[in-house]
C-alpha positions in Angstrom: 92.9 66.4 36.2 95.1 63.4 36.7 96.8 62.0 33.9 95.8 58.0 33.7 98.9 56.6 33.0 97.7 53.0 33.4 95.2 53.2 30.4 95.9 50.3 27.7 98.8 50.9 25.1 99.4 49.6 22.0 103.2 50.7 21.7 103.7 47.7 23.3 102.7 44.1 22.6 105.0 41.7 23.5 105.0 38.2 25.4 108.4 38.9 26.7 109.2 40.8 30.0 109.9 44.2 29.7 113.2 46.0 31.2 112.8 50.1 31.8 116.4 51.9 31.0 116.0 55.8 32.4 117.8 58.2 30.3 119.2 61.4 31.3 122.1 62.9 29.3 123.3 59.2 28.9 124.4 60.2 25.0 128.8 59.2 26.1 127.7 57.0 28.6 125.6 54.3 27.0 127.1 51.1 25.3 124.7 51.0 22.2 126.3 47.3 21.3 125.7 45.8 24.4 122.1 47.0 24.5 121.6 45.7 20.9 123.0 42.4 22.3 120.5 42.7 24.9 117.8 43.1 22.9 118.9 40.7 20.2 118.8 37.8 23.2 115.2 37.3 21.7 114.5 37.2 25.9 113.5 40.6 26.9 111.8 43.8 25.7 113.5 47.2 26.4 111.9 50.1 26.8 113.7 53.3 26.8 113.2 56.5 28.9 114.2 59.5 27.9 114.0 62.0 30.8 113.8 64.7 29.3 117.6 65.0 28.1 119.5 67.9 26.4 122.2 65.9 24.7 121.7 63.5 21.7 120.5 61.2 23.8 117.2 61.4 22.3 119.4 60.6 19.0 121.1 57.7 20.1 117.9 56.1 20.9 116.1 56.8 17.9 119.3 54.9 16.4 118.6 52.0 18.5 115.3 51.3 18.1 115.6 51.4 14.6 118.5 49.0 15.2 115.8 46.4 17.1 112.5 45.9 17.0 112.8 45.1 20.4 113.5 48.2 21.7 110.8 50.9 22.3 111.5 54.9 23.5 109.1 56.9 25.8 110.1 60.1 25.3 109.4 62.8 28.3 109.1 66.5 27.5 111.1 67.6 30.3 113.6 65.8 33.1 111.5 64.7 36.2 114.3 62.3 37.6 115.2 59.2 37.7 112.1 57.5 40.4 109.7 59.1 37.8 111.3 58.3 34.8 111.1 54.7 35.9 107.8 54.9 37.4 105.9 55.7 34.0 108.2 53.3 32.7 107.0 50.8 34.8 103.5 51.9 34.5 103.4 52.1 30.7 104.8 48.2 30.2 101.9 47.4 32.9 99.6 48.6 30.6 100.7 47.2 27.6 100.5 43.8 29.4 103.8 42.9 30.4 103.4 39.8 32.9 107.2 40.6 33.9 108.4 44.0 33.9 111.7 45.2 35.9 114.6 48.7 35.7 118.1 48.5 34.9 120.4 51.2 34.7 121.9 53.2 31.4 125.3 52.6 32.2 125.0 49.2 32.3 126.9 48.3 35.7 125.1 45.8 36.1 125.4 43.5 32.5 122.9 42.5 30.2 124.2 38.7 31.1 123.3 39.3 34.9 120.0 40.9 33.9 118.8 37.9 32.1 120.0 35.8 34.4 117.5 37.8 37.2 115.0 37.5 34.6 115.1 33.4 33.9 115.4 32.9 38.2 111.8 34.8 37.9 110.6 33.5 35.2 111.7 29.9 36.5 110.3 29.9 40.4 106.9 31.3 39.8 106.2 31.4 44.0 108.7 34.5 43.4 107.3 38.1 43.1 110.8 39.7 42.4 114.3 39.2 42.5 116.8 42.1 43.1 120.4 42.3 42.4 122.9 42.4 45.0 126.2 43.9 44.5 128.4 41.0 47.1 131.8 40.8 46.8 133.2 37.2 47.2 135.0 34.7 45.6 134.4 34.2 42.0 132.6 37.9 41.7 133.8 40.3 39.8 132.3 43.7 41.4 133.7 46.7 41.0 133.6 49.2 43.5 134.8 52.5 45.0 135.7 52.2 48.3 134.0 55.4 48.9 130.8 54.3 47.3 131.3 50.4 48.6 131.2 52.1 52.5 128.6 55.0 52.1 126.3 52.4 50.3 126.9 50.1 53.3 125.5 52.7 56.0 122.6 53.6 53.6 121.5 49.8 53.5 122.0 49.2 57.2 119.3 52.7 57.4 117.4 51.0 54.7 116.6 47.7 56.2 116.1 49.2 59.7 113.4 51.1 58.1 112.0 48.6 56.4 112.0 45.8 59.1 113.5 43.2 56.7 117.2 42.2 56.1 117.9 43.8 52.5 121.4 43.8 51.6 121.3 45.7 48.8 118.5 48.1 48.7 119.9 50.4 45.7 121.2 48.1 42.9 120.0 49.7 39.7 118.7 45.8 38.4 115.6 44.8 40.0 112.6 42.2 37.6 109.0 42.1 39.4 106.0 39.5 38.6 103.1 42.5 37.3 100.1 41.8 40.0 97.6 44.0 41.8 100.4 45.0 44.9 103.0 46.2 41.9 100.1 47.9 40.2 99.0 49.7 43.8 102.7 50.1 44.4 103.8 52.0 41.4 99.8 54.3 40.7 101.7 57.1 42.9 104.7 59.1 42.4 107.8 58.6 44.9 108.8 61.2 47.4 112.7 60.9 46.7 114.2 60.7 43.4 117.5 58.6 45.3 115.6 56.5 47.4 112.5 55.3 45.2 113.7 52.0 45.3 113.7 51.8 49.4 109.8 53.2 49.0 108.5 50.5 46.2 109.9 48.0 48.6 108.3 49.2 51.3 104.9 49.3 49.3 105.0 46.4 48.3 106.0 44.7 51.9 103.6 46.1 54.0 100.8 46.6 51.3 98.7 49.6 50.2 95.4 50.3 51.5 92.9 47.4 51.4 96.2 44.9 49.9 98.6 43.3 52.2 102.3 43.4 51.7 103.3 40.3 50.0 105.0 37.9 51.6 108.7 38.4 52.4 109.2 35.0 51.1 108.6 36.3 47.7 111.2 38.7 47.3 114.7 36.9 46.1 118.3 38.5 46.2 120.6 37.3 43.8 124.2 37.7 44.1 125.6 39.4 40.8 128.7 37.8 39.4 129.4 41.1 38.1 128.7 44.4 38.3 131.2 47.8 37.2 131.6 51.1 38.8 130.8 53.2 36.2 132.2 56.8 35.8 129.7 59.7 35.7 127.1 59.0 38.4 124.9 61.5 38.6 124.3 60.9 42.7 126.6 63.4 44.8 127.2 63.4 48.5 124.2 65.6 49.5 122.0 63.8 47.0 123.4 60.5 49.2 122.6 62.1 52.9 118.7 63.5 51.3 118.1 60.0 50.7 119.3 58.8 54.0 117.0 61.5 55.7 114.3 60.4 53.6 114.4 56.7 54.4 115.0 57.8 58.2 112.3 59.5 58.0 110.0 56.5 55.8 111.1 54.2 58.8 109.5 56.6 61.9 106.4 57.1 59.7 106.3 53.4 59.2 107.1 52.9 63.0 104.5 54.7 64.1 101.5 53.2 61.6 102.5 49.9 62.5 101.9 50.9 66.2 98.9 52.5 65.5 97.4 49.8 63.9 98.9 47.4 66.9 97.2 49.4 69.2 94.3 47.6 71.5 91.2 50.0 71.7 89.9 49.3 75.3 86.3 50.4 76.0 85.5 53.5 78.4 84.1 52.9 81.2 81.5 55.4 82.2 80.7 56.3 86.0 77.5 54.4 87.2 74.6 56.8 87.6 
């Protein structure tokens, strides 16, 4: 039996878009001020997913939403990582009728500030289905990052826009605001093969469309340059976790390959012998 996880809610009624924050053992890690801030903006919902923790996270969010009444907490009984986490996330503000809905991460490397600014270039151009946030160093920005994870997260994106056809800088940027329609719904009904690369196989969903849908226009999708973002200590991605995720995306970009031929591909009648 399959659990419908798109039937109507009522933990949720709100006109204002909703932001999913996955939770794993975030209890040292998570600035509870800056999230109160957030929500205290008056401009955006937060819903909190806890995936399944074992420290006080579950604690520290009770706090919270008792601190706000614009937080909410989905609580899951055990971890399923980080794609899933945000996936029922996701899944539970479309039900509750979110018209904007979007992820960020815990740890907050990318600000609340940045977030709402994603959120009001949405909100603002209403030809746009989603804006991502880029993580591009340049003048003016203040973005923090390892060289280590600057370089590896440079060969993943090259592997990630090769696979999906279109020129994404930034592929794996934990801030990322979508308009709710029928593609996002389609998109989002099915759980993600990789819990590192999730964000590679929702783009591709929603590009090249899912069964009787076509892929939105590429026009649609928006990049914004973050004016900050922090490398925060404590990621829970490791260097195999890193090279799964580029065998998976390899792998997403031969399957697509080869459907796109298929699809190409000119039937030409058989010709039969006379007599």
């Amino acid at each position: 039996m399959t659990e419908n996880l798109l039937a109507p809610v009522t933990a949720l009624r709100d006109p204002r878009p909703t932001v999913v924050v996955p939770c794993y053992n975030e209890e040292h890690r998570m600035d509870e001020h800056a999230f109160l801030v957030l929500s205290d903006s008056g401009e955006v919902q937060l819903l909190f997913v806890n995936d399944g923790s074992t420290d006080g996270t579950r604690h520290l969010l009770d706090r919270l939403k008792r601190k706000s009444d614009a937080i909410t907490v989905l609580d899951l009984p055990q971890n399923l990582g980080k794609a899933e986490a945000v996936r029922r996330g996701l899944l539970h503000s479309v039900a509750s009728g979110a018209a904007i809905v979007g992820y960020l991460d815990a740890d907050l490397a990318t600000p609340g500030g940045e977030l709402l600014r994603m959120l009001r270039l949405l909100e603002g151009r209403p030809e746009l289905a989603a804006v991502f946030g880029s993580r591009v160093a340049r003048l003016g920005s203040h973005i923090e990052r390892s060289p280590f994870r600057h370089y590896t997260g440079r060969v993943f994106a090259t592997v990630a826009s090769m696979a999906l056809g279109v020129a994404v800088y930034d592929t794996q940027c934990g801030a990322k605001v979508f308009r709710v329609n029928p593609n996002l719904v389609a998109a989002i009904e099915r759980p993600f093969r990789s819990p590192w690369s999730f964000d590679v196989l929702l783009c591709q969903r929603l590009f090249d469309g899912i069964s009787e849908l076509p892929g939105l226009p590429i026009s649609s999708f928006l990049e914004m340059p973050l004016d900050e973002w922090t490398d925060v200590t404590g990621s829970k991605v490791n260097v195999f976790d890193g090279m799964a995720a580029i065998v998976d995306v390899v792998g997403m970009g031969i399957t697509r390959r080869r459907r796109k031929q298929e699809r190409g591909r000119v039937r030409l009648p058989i010709r039969r012998p006379p007599g």
